[in-house]
VEXDREN-2710 file (C-alpha; in Angstrom, 1 decimal):
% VEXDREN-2710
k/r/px/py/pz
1/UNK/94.2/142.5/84.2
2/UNK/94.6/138.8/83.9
3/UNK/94.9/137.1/80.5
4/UNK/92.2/134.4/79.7
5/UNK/95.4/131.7/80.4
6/UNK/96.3/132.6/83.1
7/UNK/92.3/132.8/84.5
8/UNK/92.1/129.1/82.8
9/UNK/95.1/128.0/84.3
10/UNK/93.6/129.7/87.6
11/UNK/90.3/127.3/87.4
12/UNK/92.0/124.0/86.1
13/UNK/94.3/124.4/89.3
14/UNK/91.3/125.0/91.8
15/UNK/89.3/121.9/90.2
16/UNK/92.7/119.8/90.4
17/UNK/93.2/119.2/86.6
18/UNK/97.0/119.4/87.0
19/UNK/97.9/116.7/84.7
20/UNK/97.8/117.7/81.2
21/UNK/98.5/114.7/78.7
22/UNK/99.0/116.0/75.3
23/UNK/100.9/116.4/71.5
24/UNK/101.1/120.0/71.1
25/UNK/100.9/122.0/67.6
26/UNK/101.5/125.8/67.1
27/UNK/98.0/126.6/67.8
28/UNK/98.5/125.1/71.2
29/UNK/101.4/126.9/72.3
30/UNK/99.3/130.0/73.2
31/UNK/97.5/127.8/76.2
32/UNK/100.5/125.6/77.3
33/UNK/102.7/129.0/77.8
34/UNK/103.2/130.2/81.7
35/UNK/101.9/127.1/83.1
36/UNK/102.1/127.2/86.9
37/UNK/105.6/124.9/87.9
38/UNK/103.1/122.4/89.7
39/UNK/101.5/121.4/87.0
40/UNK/102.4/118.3/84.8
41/UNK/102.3/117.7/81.5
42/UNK/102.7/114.4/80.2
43/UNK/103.7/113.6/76.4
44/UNK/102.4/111.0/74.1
45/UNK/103.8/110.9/70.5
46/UNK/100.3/110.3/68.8
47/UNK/96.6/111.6/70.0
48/UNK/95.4/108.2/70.0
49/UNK/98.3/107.4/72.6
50/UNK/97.7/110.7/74.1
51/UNK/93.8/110.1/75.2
52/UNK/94.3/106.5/75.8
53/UNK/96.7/107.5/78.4
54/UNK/94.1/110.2/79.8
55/UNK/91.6/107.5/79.7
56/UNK/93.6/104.9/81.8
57/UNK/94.7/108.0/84.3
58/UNK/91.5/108.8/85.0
59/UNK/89.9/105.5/85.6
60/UNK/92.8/104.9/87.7
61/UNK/92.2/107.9/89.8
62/UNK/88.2/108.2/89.3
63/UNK/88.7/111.8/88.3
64/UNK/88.5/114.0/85.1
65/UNK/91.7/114.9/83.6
66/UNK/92.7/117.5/81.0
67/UNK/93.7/116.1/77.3
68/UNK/95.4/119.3/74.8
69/UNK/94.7/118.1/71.1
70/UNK/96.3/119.6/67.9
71/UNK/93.9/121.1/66.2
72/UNK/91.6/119.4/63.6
73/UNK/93.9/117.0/62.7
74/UNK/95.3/115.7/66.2
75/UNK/91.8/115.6/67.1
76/UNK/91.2/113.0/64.7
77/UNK/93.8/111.2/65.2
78/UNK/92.7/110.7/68.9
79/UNK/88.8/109.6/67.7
80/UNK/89.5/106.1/67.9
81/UNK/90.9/106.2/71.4
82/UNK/88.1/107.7/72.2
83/UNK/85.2/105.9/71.4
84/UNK/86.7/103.7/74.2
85/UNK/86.8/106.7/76.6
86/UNK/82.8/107.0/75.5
87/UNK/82.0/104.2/76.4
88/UNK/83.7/103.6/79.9
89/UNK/82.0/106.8/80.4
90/UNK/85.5/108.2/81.4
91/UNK/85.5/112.0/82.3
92/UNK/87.7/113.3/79.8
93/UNK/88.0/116.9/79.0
94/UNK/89.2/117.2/75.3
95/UNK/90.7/121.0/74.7
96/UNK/92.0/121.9/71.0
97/UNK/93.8/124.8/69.5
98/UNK/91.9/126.8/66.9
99/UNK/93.6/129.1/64.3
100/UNK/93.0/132.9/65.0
101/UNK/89.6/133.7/64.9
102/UNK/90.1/136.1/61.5
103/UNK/91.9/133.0/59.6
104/UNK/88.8/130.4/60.2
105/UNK/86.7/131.8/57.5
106/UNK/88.9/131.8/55.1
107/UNK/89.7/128.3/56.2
108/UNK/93.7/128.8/56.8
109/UNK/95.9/125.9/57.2
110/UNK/95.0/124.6/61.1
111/UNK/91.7/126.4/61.1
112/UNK/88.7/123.7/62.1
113/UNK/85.9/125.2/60.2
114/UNK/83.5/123.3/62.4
115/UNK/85.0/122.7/65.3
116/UNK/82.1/122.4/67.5
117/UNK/80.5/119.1/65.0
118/UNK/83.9/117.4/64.6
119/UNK/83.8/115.4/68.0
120/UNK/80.6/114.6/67.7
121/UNK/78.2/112.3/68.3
122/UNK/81.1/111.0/70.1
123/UNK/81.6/113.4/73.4
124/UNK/79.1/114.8/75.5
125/UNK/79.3/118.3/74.9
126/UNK/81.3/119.9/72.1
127/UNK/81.6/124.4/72.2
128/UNK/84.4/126.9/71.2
129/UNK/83.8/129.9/73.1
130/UNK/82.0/133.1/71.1
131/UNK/84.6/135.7/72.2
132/UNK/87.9/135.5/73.8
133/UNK/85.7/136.7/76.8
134/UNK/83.9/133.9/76.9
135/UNK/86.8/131.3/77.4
136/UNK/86.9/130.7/81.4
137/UNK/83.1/130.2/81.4
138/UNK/83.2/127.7/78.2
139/UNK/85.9/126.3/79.8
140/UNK/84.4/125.4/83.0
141/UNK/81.4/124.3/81.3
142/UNK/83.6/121.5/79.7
143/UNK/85.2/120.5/83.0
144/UNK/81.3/120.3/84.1
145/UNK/79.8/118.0/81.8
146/UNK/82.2/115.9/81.6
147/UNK/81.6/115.5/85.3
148/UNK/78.1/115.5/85.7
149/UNK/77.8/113.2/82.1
150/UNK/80.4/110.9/82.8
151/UNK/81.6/111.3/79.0
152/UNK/84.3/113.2/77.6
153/UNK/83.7/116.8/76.4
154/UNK/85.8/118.9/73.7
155/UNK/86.4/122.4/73.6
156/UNK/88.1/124.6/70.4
157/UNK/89.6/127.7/71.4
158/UNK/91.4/130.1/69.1
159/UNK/94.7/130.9/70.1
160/UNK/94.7/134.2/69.7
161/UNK/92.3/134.4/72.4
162/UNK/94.6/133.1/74.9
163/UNK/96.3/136.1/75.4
164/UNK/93.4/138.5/75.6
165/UNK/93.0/140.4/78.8
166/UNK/90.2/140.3/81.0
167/UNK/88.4/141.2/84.1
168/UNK/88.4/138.8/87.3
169/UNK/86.0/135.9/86.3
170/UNK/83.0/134.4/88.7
171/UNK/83.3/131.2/87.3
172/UNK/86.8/130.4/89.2
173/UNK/84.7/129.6/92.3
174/UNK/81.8/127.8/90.6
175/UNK/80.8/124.2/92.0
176/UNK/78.6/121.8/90.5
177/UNK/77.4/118.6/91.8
178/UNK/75.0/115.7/91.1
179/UNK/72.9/114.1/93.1
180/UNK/70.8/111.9/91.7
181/UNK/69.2/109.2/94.3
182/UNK/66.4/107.2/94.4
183/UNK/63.3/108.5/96.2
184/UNK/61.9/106.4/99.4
185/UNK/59.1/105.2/97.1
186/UNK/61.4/104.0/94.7
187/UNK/63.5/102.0/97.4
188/UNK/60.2/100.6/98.8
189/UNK/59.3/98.9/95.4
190/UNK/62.8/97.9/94.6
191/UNK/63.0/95.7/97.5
192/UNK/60.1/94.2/98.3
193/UNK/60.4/92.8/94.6
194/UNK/63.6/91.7/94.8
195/UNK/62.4/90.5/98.5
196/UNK/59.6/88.5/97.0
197/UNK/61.7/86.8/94.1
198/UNK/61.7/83.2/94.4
199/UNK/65.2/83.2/92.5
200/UNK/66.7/86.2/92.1
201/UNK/70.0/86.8/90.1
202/UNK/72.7/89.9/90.3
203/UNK/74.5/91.0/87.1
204/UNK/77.1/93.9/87.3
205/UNK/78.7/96.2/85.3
206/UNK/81.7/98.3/84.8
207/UNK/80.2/101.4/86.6
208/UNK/79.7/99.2/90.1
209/UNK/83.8/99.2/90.2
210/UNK/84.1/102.6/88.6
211/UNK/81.9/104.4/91.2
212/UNK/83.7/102.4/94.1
213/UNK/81.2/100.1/94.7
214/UNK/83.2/96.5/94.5
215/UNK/82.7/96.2/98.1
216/UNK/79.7/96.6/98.1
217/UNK/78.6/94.8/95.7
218/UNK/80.3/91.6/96.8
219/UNK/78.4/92.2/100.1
220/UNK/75.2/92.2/98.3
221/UNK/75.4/88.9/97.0
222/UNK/76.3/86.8/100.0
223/UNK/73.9/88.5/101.7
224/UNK/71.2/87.4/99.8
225/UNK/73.2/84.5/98.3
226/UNK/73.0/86.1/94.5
227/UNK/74.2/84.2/91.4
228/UNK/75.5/86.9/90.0
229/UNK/77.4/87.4/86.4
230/UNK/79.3/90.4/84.9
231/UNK/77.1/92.3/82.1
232/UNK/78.8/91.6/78.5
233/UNK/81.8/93.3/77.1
234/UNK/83.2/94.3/80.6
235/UNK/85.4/97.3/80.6
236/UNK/86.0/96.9/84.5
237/UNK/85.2/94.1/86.6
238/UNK/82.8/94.5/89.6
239/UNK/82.6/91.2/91.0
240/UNK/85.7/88.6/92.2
241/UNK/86.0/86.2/89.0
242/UNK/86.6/83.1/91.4
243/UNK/84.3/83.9/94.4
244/UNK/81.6/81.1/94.7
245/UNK/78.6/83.3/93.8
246/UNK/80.4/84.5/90.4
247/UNK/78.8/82.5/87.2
248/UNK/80.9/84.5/84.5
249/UNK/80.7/87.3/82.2
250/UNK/77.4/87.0/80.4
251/UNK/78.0/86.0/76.7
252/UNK/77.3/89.2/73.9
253/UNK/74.6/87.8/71.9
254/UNK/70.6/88.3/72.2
255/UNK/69.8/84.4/72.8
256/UNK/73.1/83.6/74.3
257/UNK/72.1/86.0/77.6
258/UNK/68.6/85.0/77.8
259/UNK/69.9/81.1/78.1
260/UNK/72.3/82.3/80.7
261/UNK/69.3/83.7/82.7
262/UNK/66.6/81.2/82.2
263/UNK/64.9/79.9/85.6
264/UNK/65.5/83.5/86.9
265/UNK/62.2/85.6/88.0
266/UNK/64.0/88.9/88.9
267/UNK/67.6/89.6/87.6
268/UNK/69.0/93.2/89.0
269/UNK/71.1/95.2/87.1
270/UNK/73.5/97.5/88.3
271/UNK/75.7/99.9/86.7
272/UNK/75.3/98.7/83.6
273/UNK/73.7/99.0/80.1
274/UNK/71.4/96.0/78.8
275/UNK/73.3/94.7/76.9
276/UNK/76.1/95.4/75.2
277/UNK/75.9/93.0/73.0
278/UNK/78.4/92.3/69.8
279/UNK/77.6/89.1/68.1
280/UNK/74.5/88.9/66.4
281/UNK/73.0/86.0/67.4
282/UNK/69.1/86.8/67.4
283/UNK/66.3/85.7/69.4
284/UNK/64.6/86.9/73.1
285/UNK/66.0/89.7/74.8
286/UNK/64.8/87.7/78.3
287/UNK/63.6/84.2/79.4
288/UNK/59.3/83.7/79.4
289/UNK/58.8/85.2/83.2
290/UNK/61.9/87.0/84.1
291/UNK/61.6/90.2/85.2
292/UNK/64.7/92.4/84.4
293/UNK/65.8/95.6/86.7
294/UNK/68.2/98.1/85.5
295/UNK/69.5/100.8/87.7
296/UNK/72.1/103.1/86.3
297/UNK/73.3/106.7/86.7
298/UNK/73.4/106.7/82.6
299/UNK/70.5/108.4/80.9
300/UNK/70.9/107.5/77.3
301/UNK/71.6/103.3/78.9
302/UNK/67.9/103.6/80.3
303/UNK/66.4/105.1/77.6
304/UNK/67.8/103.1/74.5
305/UNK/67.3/99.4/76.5
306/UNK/65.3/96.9/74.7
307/UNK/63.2/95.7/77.5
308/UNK/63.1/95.8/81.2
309/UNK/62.3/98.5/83.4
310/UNK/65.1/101.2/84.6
311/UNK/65.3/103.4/87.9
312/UNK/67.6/105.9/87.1
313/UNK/69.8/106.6/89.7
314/UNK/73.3/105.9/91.8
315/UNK/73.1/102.6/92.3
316/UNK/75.1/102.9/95.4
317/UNK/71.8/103.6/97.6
318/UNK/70.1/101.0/95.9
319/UNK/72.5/98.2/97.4
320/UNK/72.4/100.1/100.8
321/UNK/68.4/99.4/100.9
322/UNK/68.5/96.0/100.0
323/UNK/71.2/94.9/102.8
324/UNK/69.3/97.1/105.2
325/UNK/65.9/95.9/104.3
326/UNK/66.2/92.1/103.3
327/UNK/66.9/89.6/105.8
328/UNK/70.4/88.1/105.4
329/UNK/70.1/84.9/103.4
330/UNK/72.5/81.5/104.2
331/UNK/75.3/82.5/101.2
332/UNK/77.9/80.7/99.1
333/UNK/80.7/82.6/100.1
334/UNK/84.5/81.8/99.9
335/UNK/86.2/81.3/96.7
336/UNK/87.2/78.5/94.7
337/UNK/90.0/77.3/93.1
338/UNK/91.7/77.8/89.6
339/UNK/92.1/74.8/87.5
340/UNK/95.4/73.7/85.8
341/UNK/96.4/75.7/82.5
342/UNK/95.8/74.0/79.8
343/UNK/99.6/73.7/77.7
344/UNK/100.5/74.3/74.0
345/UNK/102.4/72.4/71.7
346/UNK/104.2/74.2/69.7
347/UNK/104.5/77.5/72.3
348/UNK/103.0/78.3/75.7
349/UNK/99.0/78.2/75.5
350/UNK/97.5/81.7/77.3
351/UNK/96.4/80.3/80.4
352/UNK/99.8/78.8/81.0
353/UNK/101.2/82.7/81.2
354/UNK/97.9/83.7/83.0
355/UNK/98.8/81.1/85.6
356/UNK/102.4/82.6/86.0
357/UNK/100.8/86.0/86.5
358/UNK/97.8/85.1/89.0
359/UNK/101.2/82.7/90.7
360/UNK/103.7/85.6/90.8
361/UNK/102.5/89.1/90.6
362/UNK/100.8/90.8/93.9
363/UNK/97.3/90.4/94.7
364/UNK/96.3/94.1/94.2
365/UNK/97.7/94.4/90.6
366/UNK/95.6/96.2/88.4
367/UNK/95.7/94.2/85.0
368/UNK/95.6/96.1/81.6
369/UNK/94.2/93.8/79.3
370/UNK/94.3/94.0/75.3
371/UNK/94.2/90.5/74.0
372/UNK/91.0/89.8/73.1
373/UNK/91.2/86.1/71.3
374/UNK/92.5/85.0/75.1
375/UNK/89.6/86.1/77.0
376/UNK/88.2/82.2/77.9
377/UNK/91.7/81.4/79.0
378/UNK/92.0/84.7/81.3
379/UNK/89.0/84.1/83.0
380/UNK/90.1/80.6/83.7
381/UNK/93.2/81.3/85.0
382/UNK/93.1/84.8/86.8
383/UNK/92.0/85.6/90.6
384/UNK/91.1/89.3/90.8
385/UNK/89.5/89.7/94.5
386/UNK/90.4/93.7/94.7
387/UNK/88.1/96.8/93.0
388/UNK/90.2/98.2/89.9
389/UNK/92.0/95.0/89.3
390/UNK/90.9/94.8/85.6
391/UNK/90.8/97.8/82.5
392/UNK/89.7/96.7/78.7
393/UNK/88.7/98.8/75.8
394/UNK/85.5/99.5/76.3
395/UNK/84.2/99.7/72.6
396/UNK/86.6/97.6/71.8
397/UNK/88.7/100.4/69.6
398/UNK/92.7/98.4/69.0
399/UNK/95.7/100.9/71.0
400/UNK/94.1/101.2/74.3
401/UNK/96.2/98.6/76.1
402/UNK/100.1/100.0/76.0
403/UNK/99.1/103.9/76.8
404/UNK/96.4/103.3/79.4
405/UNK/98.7/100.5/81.2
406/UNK/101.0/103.9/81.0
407/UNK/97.9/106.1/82.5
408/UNK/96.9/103.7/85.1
409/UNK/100.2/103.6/86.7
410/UNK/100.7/107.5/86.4
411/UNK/97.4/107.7/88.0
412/UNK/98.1/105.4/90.9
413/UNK/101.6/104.7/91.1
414/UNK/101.0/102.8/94.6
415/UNK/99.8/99.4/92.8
416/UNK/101.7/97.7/90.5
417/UNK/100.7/97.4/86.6
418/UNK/100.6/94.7/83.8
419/UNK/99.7/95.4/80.3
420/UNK/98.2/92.1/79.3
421/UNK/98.8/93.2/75.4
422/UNK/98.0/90.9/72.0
423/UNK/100.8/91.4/69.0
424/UNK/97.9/92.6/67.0
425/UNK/96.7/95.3/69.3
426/UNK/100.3/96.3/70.2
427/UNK/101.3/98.2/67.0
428/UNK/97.8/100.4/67.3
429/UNK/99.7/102.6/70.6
430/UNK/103.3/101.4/70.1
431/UNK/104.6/105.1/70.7
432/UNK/103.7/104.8/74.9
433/UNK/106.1/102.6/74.6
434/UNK/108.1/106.0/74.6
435/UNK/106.1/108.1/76.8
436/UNK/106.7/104.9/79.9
437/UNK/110.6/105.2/79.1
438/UNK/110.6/108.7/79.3
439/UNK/108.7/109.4/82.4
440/UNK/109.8/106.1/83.8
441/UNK/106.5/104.1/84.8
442/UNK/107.1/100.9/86.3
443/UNK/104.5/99.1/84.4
444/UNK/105.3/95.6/82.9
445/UNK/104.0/94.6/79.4
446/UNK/103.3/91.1/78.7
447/UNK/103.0/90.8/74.7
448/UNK/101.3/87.6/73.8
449/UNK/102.7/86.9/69.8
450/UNK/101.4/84.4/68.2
451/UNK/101.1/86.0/65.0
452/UNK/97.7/86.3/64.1
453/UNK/94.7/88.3/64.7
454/UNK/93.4/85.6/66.3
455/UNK/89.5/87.4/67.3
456/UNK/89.1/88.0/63.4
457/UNK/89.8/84.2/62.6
458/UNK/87.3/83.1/65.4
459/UNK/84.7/85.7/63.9
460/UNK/85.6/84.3/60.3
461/UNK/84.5/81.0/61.5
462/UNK/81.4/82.4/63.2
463/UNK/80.1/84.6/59.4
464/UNK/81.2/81.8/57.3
465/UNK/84.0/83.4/55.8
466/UNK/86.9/81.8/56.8
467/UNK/89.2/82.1/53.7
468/UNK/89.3/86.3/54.1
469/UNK/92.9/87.9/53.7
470/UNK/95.2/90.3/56.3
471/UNK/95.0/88.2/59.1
472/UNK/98.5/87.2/59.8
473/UNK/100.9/89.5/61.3
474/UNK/104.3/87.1/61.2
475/UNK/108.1/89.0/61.5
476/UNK/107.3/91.2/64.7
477/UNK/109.9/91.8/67.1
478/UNK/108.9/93.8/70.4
479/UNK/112.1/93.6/71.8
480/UNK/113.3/95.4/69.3
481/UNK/111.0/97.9/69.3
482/UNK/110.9/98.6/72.7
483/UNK/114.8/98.7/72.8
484/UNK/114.2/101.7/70.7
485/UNK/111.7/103.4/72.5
486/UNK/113.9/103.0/75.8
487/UNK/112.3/100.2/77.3
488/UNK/114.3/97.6/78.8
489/UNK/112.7/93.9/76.9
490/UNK/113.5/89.9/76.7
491/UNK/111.5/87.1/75.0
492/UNK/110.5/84.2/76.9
493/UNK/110.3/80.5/75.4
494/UNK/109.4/78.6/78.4
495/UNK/107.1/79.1/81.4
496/UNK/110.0/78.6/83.8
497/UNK/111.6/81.7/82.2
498/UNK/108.5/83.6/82.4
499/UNK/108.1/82.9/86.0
500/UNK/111.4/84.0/86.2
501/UNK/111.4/87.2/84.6
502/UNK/107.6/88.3/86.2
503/UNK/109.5/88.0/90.0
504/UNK/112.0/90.5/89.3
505/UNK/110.8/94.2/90.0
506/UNK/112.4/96.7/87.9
507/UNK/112.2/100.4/88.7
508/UNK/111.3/101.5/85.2
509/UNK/109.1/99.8/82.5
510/UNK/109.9/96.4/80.6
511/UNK/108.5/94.6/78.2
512/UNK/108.3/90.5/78.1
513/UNK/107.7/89.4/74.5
514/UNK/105.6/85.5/75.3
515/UNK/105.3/83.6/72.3
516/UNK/101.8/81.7/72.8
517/UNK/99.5/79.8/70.8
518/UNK/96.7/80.8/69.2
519/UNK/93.4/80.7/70.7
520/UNK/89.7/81.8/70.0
521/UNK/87.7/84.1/72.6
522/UNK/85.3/81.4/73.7
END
């Protein structure tokens, strides 16, 4: 009879979760053993690098992938990665060794005495299977609601149940699917309210380029000639930053986004939650008279939103009824142009290396960006016309920027990859420095050192309390560093250089240390 492996292995194979990223312990050895030769496992030297890679592969490839966590321990190494995961409502499916199920009650070394409550209320769904029996079904259930939730789901399974023999499982040939659309009702009322709007407005979220929806969404707005903004705190962007229609990403504060939409009746909102907002800057959620429309896939965005009404649902058949059903209206299309990069005086300001990436790198890049102090000068600078041009922690959790520039370019290895990386954020997933040299990704990171943590200054200015301590980081060398891990590195001085250095193409990973100036966010 077959083992409970080898029937897991069976179903991860059928479902096409191949690619295993992981830091195995003992009590994952048991599951790892006999893997079929096609499958791949990819090392990180630290869980937080390990899911942060997972995270940027599956984005990259819009489907779940398989992440093998050490036990108690290597899980919580990896929470902080994850919140991120959470909320880009990436697909993850989180497995962990468990000691044998005889050890756990007396609380041996490796045993996770409550495994099922560790992960949570971070992942979806959190189980360890009740009898070595019961592993292919509790597996699969993982694989499932991460799926169908669109949020990562963690499974404990005691090694000693790995070997156990069973019968042939049902659950191999399982499908589940979701289908949640809008009914004809539903559509009716949508558009003949966004029909009768004497100024509408469009704002977009992460899930419009997530769910492949760019496109579409871009058609949307010149049809019906849409103002349209990107919801706060983008993870992904859904809309072309310089296309004539595009007014910006909507600030993160209460009063901040009702100013933004003032003299709007309707605003639509797809794909995204309203709002994720992160500085507290009080006041009305929405202008006297507007009307705010939220459709989203995302249960717990609808139910937790502060005002509006929300149609829970795809959004893609949402934009199909409107184009179908509203005349076309005369639109601002085309694109306009970037101004010049404002310089630095004593090193290269931001947008002058964001102007030597939006001059020199290919126009379907797909931009890993961890610098958060430099967002005004990015959006300034940068031209992003293609879906899955843009990746940022999405709960803005430090180390996602190095391993999911690593994951992105595993996942789609056909477009090239920047990691747009601060000094600060850098050290948080230093190690996928070494998992890029070892597997040979062609990504190139861009590390932008100026020797500060340059968002906490700007948010010292904004609480009053600019005099705190630890926010300094002088005497880093990434070229160093990365020469250690393997990764071939330089430092630039002078934008000519840079320019330089950004048109060669290497065949592996490399890393260009920029020394820049420091900046605030806005």
């Amino acid at each position: 009879m077959p083992t409970a492996r080898r029937l897991a292995h069976q179903f991860l194979d059928r479902r096409g979760l191949t690619t295993i990223f992981g830091n195995p312990g003992s009590n994952e050895l048991p599951f790892l053993a006999e893997l079929p030769e096609h499958f791949r496992y990819v090392l990180g030297l630290h869980e937080g690098v390990v899911v942060g890679m997972a995270d940027g592969y599956a984005q990259a490839t819009g489907r779940p992938v398989l992440v093998n966590l050490h036990a108690a321990a290597g899980s919580g190494n990896a929470m902080g990665a994850l919140t991120n995961a959470v909320h880009s409502r990436t697909p993850l499916v989180l497995t962990a060794g468990q000691q044998v199920r005889t050890a756990i009650g007396l609380e041996a070394m490796l045993a996770n005495t409550d495994a099922t409550q560790l992960m949570r209320p971070l992942v979806g769904w959190s189980g360890e299977p009740s009898c070595a029996a019961d592993v292919p079904r509790s597996l699969a259930q993982a694989v499932f609601e991460a799926e169908l939730n669109r949020r990562p789901s963690y499974l404990s399974v005691p090694y000693d149940d790995w070997a156990a023999e069973l019968a042939e499982n049902p659950v191999l040939d399982r499908q589940v699917r979701a289908g949640l659309a809008p009914t004809e009702a539903q559509l009716d009322d949508l558009v003949a309210t966004v029909a009768a709007a004497k100024n509408p407005a469009l704002v977009l979220g992460g899930d419009i380029d997530a769910g492949g929806l760019f496109d579409r969404a871009v058609a949307l707005a010149e049809h019906l000639d849409l103002p349209t903004w990107v919801a706060p705190s983008p993870h992904r962007l859904p809309f072309p930053n310089r296309h004539r229609l595009f007014r910006g990403v909507l600030p993160a504060g209460i009063a901040p986004v009702s100013a933004a939409l003032t003299g709007h009746d309707v605003v639509l909102v797809l794909g995204a939650p309203v709002f994720r907002y992160h500085q507290h800057v009080p006041g009305r959620f929405l202008p006297a008279g507007t009307r705010l429309i939220q459709v989203t896939d995302d249960f717990g965005a609808a139910a937790r939103a502060p005002m509006g009404e929300a149609l829970v649902a795809d959004p893609a058949p949402v934009i199909e009824a409107l184009l179908q059903h509203i005349p076309a209206r005369a639109a601002q299309r085309g694109y306009v142009e970037t101004p010049e990069p404002r310089t630095g005086e004593t090193a290269l300001h931001p947008e002058q290396v964001f102007a030597a990436l939006r001059d020199t790198q290919a126009a379907d890049t797909r931009y890993v960006v961890e610098s958060t102090s430099t967002n005004s000068a990015w959006w300034r600078q940068m031209d992003l016309r293609r879906e899955g041009s843009y990746f940022f922690p999405a709960a803005g959790g430090l180390g996602f920027g190095l391993p999911a520039a690593v994951g992105v370019a595993l996942g789609d290895p056909d477009r090239p990859v920047v990691g747009v990386i601060g000094d600060g954020s850098a050290n948080y997933g230093i190690t996928a420095l070494w998992s890029a040299a070892h597997y040979r990704v062609p990504v190139t990171f861009v590390i932008l050192r100026n020797g500060v943590y340059g968002a906490l200054r700007w948010f010292g200015e904004l609480l009053g309390t600019p005099d705190v301590p630890g926010t300094e980081i002088p005497g880093l060398d990434f070229t160093a560093i990365a020469a250690g891990y393997g990764v071939e590195a330089t430092t630039v001085a002078d934008e000519d250089h840079l320019r330089t250095q950004l048109k060669t193409t290497p065949d592996g990973p490399r890393l260009i240390q920029v020394d820049t100036e420091p900046t605030t966010p806005e």
